[in-house]
N, C-alpha and C positions, 0 to 999 in steps of 0.2 A: 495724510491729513485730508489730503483733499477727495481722496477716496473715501473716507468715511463723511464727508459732508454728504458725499454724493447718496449716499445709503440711505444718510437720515434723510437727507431734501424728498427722495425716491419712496422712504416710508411713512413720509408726512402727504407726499401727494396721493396716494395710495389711497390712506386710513380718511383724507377731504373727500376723495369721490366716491365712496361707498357712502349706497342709499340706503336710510333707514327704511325698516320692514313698514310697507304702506296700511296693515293691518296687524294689529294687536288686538286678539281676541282672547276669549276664557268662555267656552264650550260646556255646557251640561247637560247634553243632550243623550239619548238613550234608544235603543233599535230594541223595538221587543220583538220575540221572537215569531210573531205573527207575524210580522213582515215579512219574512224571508217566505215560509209558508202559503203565506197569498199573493205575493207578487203582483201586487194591483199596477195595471196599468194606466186604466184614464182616472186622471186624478181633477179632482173641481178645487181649484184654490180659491175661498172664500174674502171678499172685500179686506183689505189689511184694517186690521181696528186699533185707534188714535190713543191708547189711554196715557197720554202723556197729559202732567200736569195743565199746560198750558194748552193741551192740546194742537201745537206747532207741526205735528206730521204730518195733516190732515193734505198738502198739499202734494206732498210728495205719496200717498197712497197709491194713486193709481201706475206710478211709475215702478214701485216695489213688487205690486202684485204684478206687473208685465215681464217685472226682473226677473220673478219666482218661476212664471208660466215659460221662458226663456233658458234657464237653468233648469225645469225639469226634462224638456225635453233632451240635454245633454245627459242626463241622468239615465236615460233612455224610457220614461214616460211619459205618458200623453195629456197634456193639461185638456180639461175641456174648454170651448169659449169662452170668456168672461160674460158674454149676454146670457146664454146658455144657462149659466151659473146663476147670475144675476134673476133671470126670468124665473128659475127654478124658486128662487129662494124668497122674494119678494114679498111674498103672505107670511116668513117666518123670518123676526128681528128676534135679536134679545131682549127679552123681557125684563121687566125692573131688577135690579141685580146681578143680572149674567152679562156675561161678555162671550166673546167666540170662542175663551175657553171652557165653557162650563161646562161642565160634563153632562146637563141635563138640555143644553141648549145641540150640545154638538150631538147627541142622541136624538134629537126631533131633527133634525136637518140631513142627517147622514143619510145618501143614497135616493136626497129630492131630486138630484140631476141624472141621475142613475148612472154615478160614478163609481169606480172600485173604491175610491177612498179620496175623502178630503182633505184638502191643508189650509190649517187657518192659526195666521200668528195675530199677535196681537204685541203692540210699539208701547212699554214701559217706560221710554228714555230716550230723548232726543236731545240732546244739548249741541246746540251749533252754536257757541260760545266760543270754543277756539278758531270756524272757520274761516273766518277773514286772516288771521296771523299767522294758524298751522295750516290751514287748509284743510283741517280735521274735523269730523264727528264724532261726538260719543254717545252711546246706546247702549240700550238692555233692551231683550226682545224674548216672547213666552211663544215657542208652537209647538203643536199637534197635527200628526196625521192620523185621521180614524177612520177604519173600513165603514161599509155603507154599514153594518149591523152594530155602529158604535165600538168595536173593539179599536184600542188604542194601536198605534203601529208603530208610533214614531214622536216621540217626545220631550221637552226639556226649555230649558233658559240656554239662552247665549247673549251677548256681550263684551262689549270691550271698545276699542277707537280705531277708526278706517280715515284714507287720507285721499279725499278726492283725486281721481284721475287713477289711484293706484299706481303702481310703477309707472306710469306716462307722467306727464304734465297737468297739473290741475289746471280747469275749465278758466278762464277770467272771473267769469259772472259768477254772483254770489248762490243764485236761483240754481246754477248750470252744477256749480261746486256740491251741492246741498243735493241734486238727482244724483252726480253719480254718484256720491256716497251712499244712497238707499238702496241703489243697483250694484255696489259693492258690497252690502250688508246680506245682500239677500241672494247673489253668487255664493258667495263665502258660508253662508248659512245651508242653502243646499249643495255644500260640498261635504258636510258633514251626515248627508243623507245617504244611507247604502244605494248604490247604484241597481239599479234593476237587471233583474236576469234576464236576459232575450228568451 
């Protein structure tokens, strides 16, 4: 008897210290086969753009885009600067209607920094709703990589909910919780990117 208490007590503490997985995603993303073909290295990641209802990302942008340029070079490519980028692009916003997805917007822009190829997402979905309770965000997010001559590379929607800190400890602060989730979303997102050929 008291051997089996001992098993159950043993598989109760067990099944309490297993962490649940700090990200839940759902991927539709797609490698076309030009990527592999052009193997671009220096890549310009374009400003992250806010299309959330409320527009609540706006603050976490510049933290996402340093996530991205951070994770490509694990990937083993070369982000160019962000001013670089910036300076490039400056004379070319989107215009009434487009966003950094359009396909006529990302064709005028492709190859102003004289990059192999660009990355430009755009923030569908931001809901920091459960962050104070779960310490979680949920999101939807649209990107593209397109060579400097417009051809697509690398494409699709991702989302799903990530849990500040990730396997660590989430941050106290509400500001602190809320970056690294964007810096997890955006790890996680270019993990989904083929890694570059040396």
């Amino acid at each position: 008897m008291l051997k089996r208490f001992s098993v159950l007590l043993f598989s109760l503490l067990v099944a309490s210290c297993q962490t649940p997985d700090p990200v839940t995603i759902v991927p539709s993303l797609s490698a076309h086969p030009a990527l592999a073909v052009r193997n671009p290295a220096d890549i310009a990641v374009l400003p992250i753009e806010d299309a959330t209802l409320d527009r609540g990302f706006g603050k976490l942008r510049e933290s996402m885009r340093q996530a991205l340029m951070t994770k490509l070079t694990e990937r083993l490519y070369s982000p160019l600067s962000d001013r670089v980028v910036d300076a490039a692009l400056s004379s070319e916003l989107p215009m009434g209607g487009e966003t950094v997805l359009t396909p006529s917007y990302l064709k005028r822009v492709a190859g102003r920094s004289t990059e192999d190829a660009l990355l430009a997402v755009r923030i569908d979905r931001w809901d920091e709703t459960p962050l104070l309770t779960d310490k979680k965000v949920r999101f939807q997010l649209q990107v593209a990589m397109v060579a400097s001559d417009g051809e697509v590379l690398w494409s699709g929607g991702f989302g799903g909910e990530v849990k500040a800190g990730g396997l660590s400890a989430a941050p106290r602060d509400r500001e602190l919780m809320a970056r690294s989730c964007a810096e997890l979303v955006a790890s996680e997102l270019l993990q989904n990117l083929p890694q570059r050929k040396p």
